[in-house]
Backbone as numpy.savetxt, mean C-alpha at the origin, in Angstrom:
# Nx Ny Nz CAx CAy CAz Cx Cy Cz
17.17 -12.94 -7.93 15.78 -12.61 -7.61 15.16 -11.81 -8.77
13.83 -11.97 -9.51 13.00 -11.18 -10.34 13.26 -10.22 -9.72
13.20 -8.76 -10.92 13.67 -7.38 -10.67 13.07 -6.69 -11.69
12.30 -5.48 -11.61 11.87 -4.83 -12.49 11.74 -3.26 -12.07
12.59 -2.71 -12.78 12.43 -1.04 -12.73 12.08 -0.03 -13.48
11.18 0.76 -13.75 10.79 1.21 -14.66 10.79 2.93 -14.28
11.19 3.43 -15.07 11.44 5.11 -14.88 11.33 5.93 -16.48
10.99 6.82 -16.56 10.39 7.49 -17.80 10.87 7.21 -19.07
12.44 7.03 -18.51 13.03 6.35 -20.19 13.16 4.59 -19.82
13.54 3.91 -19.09 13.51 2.91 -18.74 12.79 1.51 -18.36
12.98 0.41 -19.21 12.41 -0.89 -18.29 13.70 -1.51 -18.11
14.13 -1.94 -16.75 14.54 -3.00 -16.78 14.78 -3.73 -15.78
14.89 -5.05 -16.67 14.76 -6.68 -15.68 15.05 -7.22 -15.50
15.21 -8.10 -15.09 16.04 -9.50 -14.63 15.77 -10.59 -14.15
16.03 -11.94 -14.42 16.35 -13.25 -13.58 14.12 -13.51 -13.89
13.86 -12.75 -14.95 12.35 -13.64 -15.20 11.12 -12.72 -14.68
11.73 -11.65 -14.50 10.35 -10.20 -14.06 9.85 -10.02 -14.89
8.43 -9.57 -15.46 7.48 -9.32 -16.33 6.25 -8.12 -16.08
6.49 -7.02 -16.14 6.17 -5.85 -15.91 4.74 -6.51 -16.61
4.39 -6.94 -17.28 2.96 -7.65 -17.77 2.36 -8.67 -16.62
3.12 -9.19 -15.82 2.26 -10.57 -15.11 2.08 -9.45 -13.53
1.04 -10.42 -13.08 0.64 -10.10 -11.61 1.70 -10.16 -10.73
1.74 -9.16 -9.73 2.43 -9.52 -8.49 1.81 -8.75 -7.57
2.17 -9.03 -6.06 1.27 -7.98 -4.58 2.02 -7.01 -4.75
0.90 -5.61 -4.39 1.98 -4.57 -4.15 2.08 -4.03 -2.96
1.43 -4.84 -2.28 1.68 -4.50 -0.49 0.86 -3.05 -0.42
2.05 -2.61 0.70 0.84 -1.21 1.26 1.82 -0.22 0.34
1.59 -0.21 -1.36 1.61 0.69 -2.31 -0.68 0.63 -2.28
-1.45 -0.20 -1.86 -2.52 -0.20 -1.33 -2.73 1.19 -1.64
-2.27 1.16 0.45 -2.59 2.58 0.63 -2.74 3.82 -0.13
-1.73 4.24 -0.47 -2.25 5.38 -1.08 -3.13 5.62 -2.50
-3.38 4.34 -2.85 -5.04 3.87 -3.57 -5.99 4.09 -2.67
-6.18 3.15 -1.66 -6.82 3.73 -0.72 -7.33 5.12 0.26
-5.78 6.06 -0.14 -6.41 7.08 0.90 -6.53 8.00 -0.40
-6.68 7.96 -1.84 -6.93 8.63 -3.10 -8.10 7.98 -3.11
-8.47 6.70 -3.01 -10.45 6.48 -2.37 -10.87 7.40 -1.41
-10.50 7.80 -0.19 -11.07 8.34 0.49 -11.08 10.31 0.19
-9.84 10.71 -0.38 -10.16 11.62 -0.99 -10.98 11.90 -1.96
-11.37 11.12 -3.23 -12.27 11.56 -4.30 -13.74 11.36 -3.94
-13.52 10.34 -2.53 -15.14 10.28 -1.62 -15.55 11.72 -1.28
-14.36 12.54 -0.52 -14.55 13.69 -0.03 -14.85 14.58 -1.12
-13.80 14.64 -1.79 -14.64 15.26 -3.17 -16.12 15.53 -3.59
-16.35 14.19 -3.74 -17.89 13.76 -4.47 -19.55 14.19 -3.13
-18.72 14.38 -2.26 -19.19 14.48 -0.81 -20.15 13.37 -0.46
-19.59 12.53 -0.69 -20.17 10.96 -0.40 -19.57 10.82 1.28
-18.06 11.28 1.72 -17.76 11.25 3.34 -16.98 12.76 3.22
-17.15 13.01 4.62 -16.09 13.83 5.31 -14.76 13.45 6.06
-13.59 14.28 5.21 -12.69 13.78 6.10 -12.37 13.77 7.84
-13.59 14.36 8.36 -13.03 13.96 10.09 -15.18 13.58 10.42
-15.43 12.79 9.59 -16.38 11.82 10.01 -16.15 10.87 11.12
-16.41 10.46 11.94 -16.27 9.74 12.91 -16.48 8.68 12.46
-15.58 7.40 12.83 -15.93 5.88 12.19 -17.65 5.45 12.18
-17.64 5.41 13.79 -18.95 5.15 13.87 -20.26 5.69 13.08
-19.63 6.61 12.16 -21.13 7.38 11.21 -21.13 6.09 10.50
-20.03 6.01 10.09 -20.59 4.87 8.75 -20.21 3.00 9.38
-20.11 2.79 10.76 -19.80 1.21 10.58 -20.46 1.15 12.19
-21.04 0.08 12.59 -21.28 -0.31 13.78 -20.54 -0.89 15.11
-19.84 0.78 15.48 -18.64 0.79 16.71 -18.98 1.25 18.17
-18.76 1.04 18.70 -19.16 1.48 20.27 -18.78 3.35 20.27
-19.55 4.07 20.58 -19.50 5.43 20.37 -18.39 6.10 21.13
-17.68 7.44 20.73 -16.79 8.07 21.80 -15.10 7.32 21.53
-15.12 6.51 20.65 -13.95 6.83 19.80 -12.97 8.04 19.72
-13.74 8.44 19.21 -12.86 9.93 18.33 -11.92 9.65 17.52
-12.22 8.45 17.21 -11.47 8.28 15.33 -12.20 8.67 14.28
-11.61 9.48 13.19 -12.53 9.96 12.25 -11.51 9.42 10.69
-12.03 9.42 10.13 -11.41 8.95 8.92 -10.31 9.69 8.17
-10.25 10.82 8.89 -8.69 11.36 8.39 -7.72 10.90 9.22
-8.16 10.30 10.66 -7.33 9.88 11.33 -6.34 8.56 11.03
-7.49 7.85 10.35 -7.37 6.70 9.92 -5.98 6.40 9.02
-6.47 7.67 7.92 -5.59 7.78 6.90 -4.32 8.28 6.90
-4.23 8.77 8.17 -2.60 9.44 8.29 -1.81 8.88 9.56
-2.84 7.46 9.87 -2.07 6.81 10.82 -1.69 7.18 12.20
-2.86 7.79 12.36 -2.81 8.67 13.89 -4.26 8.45 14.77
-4.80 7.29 14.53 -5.99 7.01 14.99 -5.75 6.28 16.35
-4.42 6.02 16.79 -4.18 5.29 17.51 -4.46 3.50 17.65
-5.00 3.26 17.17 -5.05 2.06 16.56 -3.87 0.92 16.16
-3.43 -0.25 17.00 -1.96 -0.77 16.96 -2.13 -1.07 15.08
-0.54 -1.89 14.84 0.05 -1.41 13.61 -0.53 -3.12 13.09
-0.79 -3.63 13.84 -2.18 -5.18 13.34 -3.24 -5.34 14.23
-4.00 -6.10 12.99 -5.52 -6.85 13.94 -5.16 -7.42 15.20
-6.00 -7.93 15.96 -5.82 -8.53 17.16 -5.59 -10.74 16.91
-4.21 -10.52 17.14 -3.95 -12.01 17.05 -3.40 -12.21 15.94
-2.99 -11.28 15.48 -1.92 -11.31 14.18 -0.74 -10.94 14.39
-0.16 -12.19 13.79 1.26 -11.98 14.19 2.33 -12.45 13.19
3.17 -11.44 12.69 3.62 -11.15 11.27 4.74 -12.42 11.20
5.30 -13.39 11.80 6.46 -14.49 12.07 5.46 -15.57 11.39
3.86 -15.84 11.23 3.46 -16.61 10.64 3.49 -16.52 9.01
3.45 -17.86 8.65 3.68 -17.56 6.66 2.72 -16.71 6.37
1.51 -17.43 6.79 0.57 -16.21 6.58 -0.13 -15.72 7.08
0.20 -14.58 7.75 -0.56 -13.85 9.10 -1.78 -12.99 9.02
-2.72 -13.03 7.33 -3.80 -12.45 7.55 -5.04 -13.45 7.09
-4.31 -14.95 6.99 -5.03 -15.79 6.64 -6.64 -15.71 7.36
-6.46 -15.98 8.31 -7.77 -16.11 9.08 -8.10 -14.64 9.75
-8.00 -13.37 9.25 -8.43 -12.17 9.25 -9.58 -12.05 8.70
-10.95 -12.66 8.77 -11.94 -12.39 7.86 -13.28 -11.56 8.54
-14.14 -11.55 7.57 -15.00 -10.22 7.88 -15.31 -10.74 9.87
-15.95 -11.77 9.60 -16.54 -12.33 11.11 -15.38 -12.05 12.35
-14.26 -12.09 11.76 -13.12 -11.75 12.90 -13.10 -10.02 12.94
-13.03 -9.55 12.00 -13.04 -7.94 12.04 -14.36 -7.41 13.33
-15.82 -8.30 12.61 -16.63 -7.61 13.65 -16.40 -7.73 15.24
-16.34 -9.50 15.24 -16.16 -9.60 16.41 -14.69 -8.85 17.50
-13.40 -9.12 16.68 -12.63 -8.61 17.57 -12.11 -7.32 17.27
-12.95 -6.54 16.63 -11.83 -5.02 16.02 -13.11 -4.25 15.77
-14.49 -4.52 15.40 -15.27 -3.00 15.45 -16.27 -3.38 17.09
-16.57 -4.44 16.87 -16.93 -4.71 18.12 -16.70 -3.79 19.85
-15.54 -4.22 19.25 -14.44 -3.41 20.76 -13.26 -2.32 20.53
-13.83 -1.57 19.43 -13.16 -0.67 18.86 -11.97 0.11 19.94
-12.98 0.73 20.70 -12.44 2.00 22.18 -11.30 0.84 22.69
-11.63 -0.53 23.20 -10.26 -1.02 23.98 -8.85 -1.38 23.36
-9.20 -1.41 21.91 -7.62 -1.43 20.85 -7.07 0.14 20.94
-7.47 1.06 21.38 -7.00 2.25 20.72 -5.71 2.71 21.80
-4.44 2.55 21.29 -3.32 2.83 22.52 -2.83 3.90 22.51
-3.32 5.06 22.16 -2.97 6.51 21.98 -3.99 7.21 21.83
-4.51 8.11 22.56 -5.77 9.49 21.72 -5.48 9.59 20.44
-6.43 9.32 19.30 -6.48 9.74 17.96 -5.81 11.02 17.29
-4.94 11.40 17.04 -4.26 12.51 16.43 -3.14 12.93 17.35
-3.26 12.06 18.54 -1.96 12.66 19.40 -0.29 12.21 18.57
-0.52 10.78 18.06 0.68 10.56 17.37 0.76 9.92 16.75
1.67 9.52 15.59 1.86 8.75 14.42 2.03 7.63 14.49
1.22 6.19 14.62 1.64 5.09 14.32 1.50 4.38 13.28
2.03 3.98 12.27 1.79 2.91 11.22 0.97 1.64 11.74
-0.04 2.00 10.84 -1.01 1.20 11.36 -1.80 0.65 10.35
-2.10 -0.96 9.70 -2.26 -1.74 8.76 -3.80 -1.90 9.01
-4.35 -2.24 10.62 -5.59 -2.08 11.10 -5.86 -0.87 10.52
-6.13 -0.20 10.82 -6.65 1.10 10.82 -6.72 1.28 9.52
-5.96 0.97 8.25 -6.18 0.82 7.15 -7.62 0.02 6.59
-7.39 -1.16 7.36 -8.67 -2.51 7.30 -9.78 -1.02 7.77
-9.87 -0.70 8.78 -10.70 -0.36 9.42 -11.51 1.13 7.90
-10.75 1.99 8.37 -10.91 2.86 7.00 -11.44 2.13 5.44
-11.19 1.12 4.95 -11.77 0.59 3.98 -13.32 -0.21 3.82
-13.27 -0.66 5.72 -14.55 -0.80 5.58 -15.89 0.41 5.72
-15.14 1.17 6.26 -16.11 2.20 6.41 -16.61 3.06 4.95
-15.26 2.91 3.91 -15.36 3.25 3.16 -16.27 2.99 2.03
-16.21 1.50 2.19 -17.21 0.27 1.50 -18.74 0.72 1.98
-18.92 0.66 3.69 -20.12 1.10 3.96 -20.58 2.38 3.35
-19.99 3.84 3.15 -20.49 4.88 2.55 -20.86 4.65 1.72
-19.68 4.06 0.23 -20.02 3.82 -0.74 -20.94 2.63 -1.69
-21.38 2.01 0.06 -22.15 1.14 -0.95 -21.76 -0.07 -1.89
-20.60 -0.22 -2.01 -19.91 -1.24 -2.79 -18.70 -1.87 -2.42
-18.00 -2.74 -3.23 -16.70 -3.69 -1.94 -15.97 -2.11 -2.96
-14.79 -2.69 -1.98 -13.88 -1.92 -2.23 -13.42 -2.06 -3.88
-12.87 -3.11 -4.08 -12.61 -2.89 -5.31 -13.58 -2.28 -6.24
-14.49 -2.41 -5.90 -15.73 -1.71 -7.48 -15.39 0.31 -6.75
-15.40 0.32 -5.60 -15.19 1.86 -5.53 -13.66 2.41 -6.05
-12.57 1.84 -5.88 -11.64 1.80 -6.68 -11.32 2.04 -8.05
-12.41 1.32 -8.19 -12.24 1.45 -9.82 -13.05 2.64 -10.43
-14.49 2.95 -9.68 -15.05 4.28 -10.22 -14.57 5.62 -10.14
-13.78 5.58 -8.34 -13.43 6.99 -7.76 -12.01 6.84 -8.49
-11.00 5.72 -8.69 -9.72 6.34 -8.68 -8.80 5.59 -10.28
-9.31 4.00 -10.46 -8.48 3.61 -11.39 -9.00 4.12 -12.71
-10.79 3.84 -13.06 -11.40 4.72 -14.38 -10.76 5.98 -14.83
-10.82 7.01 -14.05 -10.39 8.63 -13.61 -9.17 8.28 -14.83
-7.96 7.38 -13.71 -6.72 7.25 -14.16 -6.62 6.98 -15.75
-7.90 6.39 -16.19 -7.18 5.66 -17.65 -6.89 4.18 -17.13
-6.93 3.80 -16.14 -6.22 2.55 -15.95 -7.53 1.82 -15.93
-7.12 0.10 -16.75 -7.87 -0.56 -16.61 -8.05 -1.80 -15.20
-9.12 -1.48 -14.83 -9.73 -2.31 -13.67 -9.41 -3.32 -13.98
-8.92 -4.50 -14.61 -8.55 -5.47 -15.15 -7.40 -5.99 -14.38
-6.40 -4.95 -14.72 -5.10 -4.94 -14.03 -4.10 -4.13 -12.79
-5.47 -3.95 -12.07 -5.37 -4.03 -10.35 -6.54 -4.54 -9.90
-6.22 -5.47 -9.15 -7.31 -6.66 -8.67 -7.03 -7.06 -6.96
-8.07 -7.63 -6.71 -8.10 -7.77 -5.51 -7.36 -9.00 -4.66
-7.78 -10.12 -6.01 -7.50 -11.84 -6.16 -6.74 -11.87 -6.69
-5.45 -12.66 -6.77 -4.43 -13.42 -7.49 -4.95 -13.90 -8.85
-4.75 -13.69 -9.92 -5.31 -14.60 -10.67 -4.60 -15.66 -11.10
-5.48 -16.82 -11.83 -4.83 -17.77 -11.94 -3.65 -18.23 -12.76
-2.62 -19.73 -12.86 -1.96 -19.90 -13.58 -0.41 -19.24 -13.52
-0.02 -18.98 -15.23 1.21 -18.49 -15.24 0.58 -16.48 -15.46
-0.36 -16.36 -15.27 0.00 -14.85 -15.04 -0.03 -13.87 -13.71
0.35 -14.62 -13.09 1.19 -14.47 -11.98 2.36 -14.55 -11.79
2.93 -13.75 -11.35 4.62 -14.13 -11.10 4.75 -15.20 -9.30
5.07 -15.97 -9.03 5.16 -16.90 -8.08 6.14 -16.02 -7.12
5.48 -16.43 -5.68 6.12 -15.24 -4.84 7.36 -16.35 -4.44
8.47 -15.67 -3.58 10.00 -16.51 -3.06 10.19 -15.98 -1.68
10.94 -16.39 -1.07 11.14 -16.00 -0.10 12.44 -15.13 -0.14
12.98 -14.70 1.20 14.83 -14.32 1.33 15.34 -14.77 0.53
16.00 -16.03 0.78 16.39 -17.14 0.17 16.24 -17.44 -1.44
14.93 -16.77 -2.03 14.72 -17.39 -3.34 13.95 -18.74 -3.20
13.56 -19.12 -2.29 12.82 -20.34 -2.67 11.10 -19.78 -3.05
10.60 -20.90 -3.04 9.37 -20.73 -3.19 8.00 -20.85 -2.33
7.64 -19.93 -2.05 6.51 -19.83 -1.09 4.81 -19.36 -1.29
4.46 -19.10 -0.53 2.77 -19.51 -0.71 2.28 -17.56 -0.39
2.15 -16.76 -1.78 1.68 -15.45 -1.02 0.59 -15.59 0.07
0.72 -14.23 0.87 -0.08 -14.22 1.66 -1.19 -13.69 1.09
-2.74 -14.18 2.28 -4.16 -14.56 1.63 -4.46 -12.88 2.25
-4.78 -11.85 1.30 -5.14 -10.44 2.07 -6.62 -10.31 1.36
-6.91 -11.16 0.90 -8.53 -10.61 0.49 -9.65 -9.95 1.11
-9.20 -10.30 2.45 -10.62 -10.11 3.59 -10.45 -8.07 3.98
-10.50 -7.95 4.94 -10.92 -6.89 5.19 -9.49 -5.76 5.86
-8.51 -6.99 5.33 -6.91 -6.28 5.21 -6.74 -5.55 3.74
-7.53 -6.48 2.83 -7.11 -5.65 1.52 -6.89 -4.45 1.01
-7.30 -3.60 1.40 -7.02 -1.90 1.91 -5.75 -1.54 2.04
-5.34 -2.37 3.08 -3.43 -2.08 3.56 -3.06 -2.37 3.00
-2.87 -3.10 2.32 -2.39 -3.99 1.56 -2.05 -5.18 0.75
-3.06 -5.59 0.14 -3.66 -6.84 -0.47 -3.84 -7.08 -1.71
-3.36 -5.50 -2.55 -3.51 -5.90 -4.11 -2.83 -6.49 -4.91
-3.31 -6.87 -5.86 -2.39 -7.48 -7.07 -2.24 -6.60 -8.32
-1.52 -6.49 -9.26 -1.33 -5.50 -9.72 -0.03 -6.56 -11.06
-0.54 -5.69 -12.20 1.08 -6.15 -13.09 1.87 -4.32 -12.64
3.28 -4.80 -13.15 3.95 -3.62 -12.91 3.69 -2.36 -13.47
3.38 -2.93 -15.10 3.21 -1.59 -15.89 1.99 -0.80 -15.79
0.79 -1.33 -15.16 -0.23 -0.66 -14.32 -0.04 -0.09 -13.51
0.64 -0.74 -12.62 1.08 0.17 -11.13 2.00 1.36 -11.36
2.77 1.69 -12.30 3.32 2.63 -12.73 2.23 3.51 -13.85
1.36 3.47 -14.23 0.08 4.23 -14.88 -0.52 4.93 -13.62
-0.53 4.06 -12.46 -1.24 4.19 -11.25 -0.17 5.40 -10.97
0.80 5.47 -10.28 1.41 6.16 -9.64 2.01 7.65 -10.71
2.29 7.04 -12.23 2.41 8.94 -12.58 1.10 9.51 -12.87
-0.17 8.60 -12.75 -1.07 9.47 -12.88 -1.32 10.49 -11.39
-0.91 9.70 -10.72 -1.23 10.47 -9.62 -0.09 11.58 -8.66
1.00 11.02 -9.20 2.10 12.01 -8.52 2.77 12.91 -10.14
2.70 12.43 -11.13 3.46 13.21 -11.81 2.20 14.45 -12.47
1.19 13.37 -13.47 0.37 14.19 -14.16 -0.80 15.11 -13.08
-0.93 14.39 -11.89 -1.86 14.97 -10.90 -3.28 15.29 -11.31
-3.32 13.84 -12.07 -4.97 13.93 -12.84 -5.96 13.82 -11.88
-6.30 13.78 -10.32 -7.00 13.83 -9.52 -6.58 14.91 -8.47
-5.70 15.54 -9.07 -5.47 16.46 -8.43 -3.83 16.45 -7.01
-4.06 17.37 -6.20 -2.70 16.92 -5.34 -2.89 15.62 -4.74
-1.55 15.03 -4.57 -1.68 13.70 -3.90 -2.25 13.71 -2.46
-2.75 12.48 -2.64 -4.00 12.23 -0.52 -2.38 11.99 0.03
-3.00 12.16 1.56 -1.82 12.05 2.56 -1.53 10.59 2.36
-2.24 9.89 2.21 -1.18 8.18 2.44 0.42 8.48 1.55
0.13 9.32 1.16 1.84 9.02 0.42 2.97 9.81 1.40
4.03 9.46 1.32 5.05 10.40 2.52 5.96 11.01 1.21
5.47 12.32 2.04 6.03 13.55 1.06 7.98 13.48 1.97
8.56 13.70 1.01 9.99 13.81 1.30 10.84 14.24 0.81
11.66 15.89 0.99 11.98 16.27 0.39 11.36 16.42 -0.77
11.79 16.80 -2.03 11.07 17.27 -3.32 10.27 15.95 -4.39
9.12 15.42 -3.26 8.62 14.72 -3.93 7.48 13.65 -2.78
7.24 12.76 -3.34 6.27 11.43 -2.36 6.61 10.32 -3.01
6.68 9.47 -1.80 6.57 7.70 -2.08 6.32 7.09 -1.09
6.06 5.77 -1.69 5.73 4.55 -0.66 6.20 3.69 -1.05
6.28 2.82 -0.08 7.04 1.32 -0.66 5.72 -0.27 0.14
6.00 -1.06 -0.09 5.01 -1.97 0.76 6.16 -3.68 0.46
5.67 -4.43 1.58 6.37 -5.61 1.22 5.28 -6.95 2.22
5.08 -7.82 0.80 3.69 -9.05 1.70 5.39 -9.86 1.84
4.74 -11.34 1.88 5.41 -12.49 1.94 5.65 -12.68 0.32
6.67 -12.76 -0.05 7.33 -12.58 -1.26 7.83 -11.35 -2.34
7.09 -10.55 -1.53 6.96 -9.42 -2.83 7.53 -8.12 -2.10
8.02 -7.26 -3.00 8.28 -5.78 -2.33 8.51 -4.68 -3.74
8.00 -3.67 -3.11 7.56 -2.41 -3.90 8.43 -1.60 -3.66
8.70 -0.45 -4.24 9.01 0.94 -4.28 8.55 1.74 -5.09
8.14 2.60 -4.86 7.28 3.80 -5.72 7.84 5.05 -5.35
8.12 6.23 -6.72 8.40 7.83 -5.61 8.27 8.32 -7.04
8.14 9.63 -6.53 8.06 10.94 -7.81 8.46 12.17 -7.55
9.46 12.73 -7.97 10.02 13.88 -7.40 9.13 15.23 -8.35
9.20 16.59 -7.86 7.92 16.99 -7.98 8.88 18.06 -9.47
9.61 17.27 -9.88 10.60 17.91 -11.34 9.74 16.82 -12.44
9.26 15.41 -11.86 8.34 14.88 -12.71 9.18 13.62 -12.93
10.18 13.30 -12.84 11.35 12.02 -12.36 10.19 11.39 -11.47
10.32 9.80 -11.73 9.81 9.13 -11.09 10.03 7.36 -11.52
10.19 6.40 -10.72 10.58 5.14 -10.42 9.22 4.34 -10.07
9.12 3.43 -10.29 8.49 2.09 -9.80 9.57 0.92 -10.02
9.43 0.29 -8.74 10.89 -0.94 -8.45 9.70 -1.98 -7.90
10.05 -3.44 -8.29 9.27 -4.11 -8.00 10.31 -5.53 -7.67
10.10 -6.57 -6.60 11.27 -7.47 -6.73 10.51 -8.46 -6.22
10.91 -9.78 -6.51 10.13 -10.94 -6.03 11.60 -11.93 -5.03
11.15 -11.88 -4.02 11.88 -12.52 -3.11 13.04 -11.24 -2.00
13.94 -12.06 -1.68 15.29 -11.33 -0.77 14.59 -10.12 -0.04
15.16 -8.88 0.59 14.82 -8.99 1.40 13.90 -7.49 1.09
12.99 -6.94 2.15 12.45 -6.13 1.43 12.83 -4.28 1.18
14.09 -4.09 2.16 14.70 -2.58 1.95 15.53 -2.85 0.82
15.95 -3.92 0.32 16.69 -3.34 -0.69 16.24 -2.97 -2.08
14.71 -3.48 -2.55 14.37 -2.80 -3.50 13.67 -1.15 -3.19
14.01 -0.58 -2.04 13.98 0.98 -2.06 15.59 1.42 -2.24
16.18 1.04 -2.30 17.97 1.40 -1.92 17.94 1.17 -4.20
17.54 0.36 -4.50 17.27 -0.14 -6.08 16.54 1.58 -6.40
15.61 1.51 -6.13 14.68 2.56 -6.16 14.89 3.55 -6.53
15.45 4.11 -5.29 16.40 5.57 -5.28 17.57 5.79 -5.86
18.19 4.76 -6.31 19.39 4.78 -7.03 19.04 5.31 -8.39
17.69 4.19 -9.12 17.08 4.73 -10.41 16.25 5.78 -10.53
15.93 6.82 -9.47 15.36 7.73 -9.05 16.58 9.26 -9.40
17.67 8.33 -8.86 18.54 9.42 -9.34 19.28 9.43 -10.33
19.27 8.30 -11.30 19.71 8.75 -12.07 21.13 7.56 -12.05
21.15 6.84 -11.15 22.56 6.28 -11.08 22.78 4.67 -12.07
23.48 3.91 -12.00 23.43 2.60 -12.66 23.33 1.65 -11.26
22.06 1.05 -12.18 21.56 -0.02 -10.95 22.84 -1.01 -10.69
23.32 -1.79 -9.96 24.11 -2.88 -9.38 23.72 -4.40 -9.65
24.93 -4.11 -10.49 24.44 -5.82 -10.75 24.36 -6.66 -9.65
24.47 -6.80 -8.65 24.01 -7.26 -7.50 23.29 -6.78 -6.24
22.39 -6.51 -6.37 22.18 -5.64 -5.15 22.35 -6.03 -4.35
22.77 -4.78 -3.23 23.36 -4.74 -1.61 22.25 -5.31 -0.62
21.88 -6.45 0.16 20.98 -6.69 0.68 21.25 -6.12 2.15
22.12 -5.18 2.49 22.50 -4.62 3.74 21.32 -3.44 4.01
21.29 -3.28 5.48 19.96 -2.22 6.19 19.58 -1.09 5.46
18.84 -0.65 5.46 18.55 0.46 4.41 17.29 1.58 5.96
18.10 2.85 5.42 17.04 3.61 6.44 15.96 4.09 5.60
14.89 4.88 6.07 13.89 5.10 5.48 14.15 5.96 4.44
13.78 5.84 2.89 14.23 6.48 1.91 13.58 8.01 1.29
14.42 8.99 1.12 14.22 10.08 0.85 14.35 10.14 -0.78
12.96 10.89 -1.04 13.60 10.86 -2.79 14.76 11.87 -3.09
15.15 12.26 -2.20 16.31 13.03 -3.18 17.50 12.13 -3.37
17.44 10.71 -2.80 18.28 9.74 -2.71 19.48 9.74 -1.47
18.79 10.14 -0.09 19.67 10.32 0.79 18.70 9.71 2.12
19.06 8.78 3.06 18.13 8.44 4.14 17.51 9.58 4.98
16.44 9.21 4.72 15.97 10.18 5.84 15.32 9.61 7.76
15.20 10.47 8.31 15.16 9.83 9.39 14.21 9.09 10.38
13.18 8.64 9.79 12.10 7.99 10.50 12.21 6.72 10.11
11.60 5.86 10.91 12.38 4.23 10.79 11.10 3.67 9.45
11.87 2.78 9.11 11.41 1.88 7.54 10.09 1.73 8.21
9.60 1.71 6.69 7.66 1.10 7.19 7.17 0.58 6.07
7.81 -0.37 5.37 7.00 -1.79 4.65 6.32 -2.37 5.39
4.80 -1.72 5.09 3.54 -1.80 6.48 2.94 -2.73 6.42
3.06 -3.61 5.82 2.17 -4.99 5.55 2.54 -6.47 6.66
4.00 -6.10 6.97 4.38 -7.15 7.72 4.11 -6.64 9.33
């Protein structure tokens, strides 16, 4: 399977990875996204416990507010309505007209928990937060992206995108197996959770600007702080991420095309600490990963599926 790891002294690859070509980085999204909604707060364009309904057209008395959104406690299930992750591609027909009609429309009857009572991973609620975000700011998401968080970075808007681009600069997504399959379509109003495209060596500009150098300052909550440091990981249909930064300034980006998707965090944390990657990696269960390189105890959340 394509393999690419990159850590302060390190690239390396395998079996045809290209830290230069496109690949999804799943819900590594997010915490782009909830570093949008922080530099909003910043700029005081939103407040973080704004109520959805200020900025999008929802049935009132919610009591979701956009910090809720972002830390996955809005109560809001962990997909849209009629999505169902066993299809190849389960956000295919997720588009704006489905958002209004079945998800802001009827906001209050999706919500299966009081807002802040408890933590669910939640990919909606991501969708949901990005559009509201779009509505404040006036622009799609990607153009606010690029003013509030990738410009800032130094990083060029070029190389985090919304669309696949065409041809061979893309890396072709695989399945388990290694065969070849059709990424999934996240353009619509999932793209938030997780829908970007990205080459590797961007996405690693992306992430030490923001966890090592802290050029926008402390990291937004989308990232899960753990032990002496934060990461996220994300995994579409073909693709899977790992990202972390320990707060000594050590830090990993793991990227893999195909097999399965915990084992490029188990990859991750290995080059996180310092160890020699495996010439084969272990495709066995992996618990949720701690950067100090030890499981920690809340269950896996490659949030895209």
């Amino acid at each position: 399977m394509p393999l690419c790891v990159l850590t302060p002294e390190t690239m390396w690859t395998e079996h045809g990875h290209d830290p230069d070509r496109y690949v999804q980085i799943g819900s590594l999204t997010k915490p782009l996204t909830g570093t949008l909604l922080s530099e909003m707060v910043r700029s005081g364009r939103v407040g973080w416990d704004d109520p959805v309904e200020k900025w999008l057209s929802t049935p009132p008395g919610t009591g979701i507010t956009l910090r809720h959104l972002a830390l996955h406690t809005s109560g809001l299930p962990r997909l849209p309505p009629g999505t169902r992750a066993v299809r190849p591609n389960p956000y295919e027909s997720f588009d704006a007209e489905t958002m209004r009609r079945a998800v802001l429309d009827r906001l209050p009857s999706l919500v299966d928990n009081p807002p802040g009572a408890r933590e669910e991973y939640s990919n909606l609620g991501y969708a949901v937060l990005g559009a509201a975000l779009e509505a404040a700011g006036q622009g799609t998401y990607e153009e606010l992206l690029g003013v509030y968080v990738l410009q800032p970075l130094g990083v060029s808007t070029g190389h985090v995108i919304a669309r696949p681009p065409s041809g061979d600069a893309i890396l072709p997504p695989r399945g388990v197996w290694g065969r070849s399959r059709t990424a999934w379509t996240m353009t619509g109003p999932i793209l938030p959770a997780g829908g970007l495209w990205a080459t590797l060596r961007a996405t690693a500009d992306v992430v030490t600007g923001l966890l090592v150098r802290r050029t926008l300052g402390a990291p937004a909550p989308s990232w899960t702080r753990s032990g002496p440091g934060y990461w996220h990981n994300g995994a579409t249909g073909g693709y899977s991420v790992f990202a972390a930064a320990r707060d000594d300034g050590r830090w990993v980006v793991a990227h893999r095309v195909g097999g399965r998707a915990d084992t490029v965090d188990k990859i991750g944390l290995r080059a996180l600490a310092s160890q020699p990657l495996p010439d084969a990696p272990d495709e066995g269960p992996a618990a949720r990963p701690d950067v100090q390189g030890s499981p920690a105890s809340r269950p896996h959340g490659s949030g895209d599926r």
